[in-house]
C-alpha positions as CSV (number, residue, x, y, z in Angstrom):
1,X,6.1,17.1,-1.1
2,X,7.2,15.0,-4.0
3,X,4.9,14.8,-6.9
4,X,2.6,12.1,-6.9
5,X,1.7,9.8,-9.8
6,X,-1.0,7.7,-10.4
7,X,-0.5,4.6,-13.2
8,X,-3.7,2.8,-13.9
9,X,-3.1,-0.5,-15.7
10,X,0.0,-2.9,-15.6
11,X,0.2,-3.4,-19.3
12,X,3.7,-2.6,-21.4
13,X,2.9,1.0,-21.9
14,X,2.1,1.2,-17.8
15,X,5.3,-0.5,-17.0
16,X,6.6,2.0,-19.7
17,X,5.2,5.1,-18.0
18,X,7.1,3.5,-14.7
19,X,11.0,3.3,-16.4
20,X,10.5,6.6,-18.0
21,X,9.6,8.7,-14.6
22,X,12.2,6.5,-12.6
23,X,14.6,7.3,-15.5
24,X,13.5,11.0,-15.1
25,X,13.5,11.4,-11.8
26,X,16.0,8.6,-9.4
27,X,13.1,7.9,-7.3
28,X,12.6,11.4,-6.5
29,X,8.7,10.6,-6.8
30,X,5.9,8.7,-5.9
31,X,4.2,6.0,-7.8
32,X,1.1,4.0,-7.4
33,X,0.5,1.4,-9.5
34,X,-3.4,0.1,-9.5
35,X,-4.2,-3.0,-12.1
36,X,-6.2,-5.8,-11.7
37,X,-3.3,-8.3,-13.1
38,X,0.4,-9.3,-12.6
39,X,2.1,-6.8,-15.0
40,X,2.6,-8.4,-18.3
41,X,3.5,-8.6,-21.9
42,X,0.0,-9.3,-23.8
43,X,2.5,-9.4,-27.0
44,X,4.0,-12.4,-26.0
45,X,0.9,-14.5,-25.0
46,X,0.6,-16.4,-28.5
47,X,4.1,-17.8,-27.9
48,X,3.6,-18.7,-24.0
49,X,0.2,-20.4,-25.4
50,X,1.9,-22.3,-28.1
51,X,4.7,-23.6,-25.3
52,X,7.9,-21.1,-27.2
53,X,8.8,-19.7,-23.6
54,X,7.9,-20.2,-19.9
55,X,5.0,-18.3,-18.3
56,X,8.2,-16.7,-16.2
57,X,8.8,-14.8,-19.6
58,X,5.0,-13.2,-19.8
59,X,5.5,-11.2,-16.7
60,X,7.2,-7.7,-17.3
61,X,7.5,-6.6,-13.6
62,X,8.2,-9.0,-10.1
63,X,7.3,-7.7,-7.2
64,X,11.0,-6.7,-6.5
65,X,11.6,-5.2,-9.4
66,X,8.4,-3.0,-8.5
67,X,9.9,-2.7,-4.9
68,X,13.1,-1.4,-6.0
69,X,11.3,0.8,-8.6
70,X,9.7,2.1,-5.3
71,X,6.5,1.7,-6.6
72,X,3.2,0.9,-4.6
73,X,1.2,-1.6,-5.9
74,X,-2.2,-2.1,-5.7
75,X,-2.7,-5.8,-7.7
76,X,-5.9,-7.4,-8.5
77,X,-7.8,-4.2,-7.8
78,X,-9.6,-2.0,-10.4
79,X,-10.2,1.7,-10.8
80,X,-14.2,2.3,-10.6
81,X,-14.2,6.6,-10.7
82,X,-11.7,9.1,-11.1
83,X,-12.5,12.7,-10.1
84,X,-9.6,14.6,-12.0
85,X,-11.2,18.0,-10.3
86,X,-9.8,16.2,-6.5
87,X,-7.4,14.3,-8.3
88,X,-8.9,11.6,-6.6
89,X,-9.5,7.5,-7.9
90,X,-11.9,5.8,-6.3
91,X,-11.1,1.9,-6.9
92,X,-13.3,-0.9,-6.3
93,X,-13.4,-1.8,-2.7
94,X,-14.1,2.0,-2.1
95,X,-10.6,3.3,-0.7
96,X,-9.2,6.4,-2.4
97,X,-6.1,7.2,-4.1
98,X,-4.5,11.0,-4.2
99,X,-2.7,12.0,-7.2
100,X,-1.1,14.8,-8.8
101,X,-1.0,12.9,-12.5
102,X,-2.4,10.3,-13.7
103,X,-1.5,8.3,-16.8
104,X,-4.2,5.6,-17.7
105,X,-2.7,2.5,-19.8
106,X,-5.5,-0.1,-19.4
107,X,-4.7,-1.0,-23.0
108,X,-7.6,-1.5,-25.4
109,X,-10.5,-4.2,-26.1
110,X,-12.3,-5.9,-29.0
111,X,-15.0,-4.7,-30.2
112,X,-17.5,-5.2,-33.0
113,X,-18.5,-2.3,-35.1
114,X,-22.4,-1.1,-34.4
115,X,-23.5,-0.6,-38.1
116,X,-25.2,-4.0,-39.4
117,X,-23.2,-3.4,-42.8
118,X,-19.9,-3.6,-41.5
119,X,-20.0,-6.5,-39.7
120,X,-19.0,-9.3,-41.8
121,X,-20.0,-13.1,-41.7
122,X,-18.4,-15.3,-38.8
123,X,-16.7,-13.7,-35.9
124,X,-14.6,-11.2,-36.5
125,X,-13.3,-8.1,-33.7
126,X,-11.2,-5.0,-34.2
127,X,-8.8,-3.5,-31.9
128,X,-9.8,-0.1,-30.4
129,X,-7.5,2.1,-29.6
């Protein structure tokens, strides 16, 4: 059985995770993709907003590019457990996902910090990471 992997988000470094196994292995594999958006390039968003290049140019991945990548996708759905003892996701809707690795590349959030010092005047958000 060829090994299976799971990618959970369809940011850069989940599209990433894609080319490197498909350069790795020609397809030998399989490889689930579960995000809850189109795959695309949050980098280029301020540009896309400010009318520099066509929405066409935010999206990393088409569905035939994924196709030819022979990569399921599971679009618009999100991951809601992961049992790494079963290697098992559960996603939203409650069906299941098998998997021999797992990479998860949901990228990262703002956040403000908790201590009352730190947080300055205004808004203000760090990145996590």
């Amino acid at each position: 059985m060829p090994p299976r992997h799971l990618v959970i988000g369809g940011g850069t470094a989940g599209l990433n995770t894609i080319r490197t196994i498909r350069e790795e292995d020609g397809g030998a594999s399989e490889i689930t993709l579960v995000s809850a958006e189109r795959p695309y390039s949050r980098m280029v968003l301020p540009y896309y907003l400010g009318t520099s290049i066509a929405e066409s140019h935010v999206y990393t991945a088409t569905p035939a590019s994924l196709a030819a990548w022979k990569v399921k996708t599971m679009l618009g759905r999100r991951a809601k457990s992961l049992d790494t003892v079963s290697r098992t996701l559960t996603l939203d809707d409650g069906a299941t996902v098998e998997y021999d690795n797992c990479v998860i590349a949901t990228g990262s959030r703002a956040v403000r910090p908790s201590c009352p010092a730190c947080i300055p005047s205004g808004p203000s958000t760090r990145r996590a990471r």
